[in-house]
N, C-alpha and C positions, 0 to 999 in steps of 0.2 A: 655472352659466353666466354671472350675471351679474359673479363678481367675474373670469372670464377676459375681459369687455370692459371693466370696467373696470382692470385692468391692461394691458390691450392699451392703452386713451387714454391712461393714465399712462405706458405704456414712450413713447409716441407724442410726447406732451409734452415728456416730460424726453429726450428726444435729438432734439427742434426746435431746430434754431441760429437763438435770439433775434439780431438784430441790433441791436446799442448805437454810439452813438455818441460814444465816446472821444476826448476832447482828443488830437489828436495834436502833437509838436513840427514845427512851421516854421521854416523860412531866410527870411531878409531879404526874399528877390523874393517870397517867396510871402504874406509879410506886408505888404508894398504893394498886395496885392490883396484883401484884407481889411480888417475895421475891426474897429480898436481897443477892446475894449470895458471896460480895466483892467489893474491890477493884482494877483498875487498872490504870497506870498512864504513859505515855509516855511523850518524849519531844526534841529538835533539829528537830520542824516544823519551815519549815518560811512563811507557813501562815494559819490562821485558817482551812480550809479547809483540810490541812494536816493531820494538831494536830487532827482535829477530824476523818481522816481517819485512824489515825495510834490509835488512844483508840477504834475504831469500831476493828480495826485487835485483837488489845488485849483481847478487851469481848471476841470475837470469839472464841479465843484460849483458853479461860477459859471456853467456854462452854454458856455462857450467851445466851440468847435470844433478852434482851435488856439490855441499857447503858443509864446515866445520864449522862452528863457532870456538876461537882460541880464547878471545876476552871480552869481557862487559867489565866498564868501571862508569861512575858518575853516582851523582846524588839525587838533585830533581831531576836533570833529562841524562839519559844514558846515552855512553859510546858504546863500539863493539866493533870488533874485527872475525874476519873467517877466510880461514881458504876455502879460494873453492877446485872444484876437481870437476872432470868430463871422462 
């Protein structure tokens, strides 16, 4: 009996939708309504999509809320920089 409540808390648990809070990308207007709070800048993506996963992982890590991206340059692997804001 006991380990079907405790399986029951676990199945309970583990299909709770934790709410996180992920950098997400902003635009311009929506960045004048935020502050600023840095810089951060990744790079060995090889494709856009990366580059901007891997600067979302970084706002994150800093605490950010949101993230600009200001640049991508590169050929085979790409860099990128973004502020980001809270």
């Amino acid at each position: 009996m006991k380990n079907i409540k405790y399986f029951a808390i676990s199945a309970a648990i583990a299909l709770t939708s934790f709410t996180t809070f992920a950098a997400e990308s902003i635009d311009q207007q929506q960045a004048l309504r935020m502050t600023e709070i840095g810089v951060v800048s990744a790079g060995q993506a090889s494709t856009l999509s990366s580059l901007e996963a891997k600067l979302a992982a970084q706002a994150e890590a800093q605490g950010a809320s949101g993230y600009r991206i200001i640049a991508a340059t590169g050929n085979n692997l790409l860099h990128g920089t973004a502020i980001i804001y809270k």
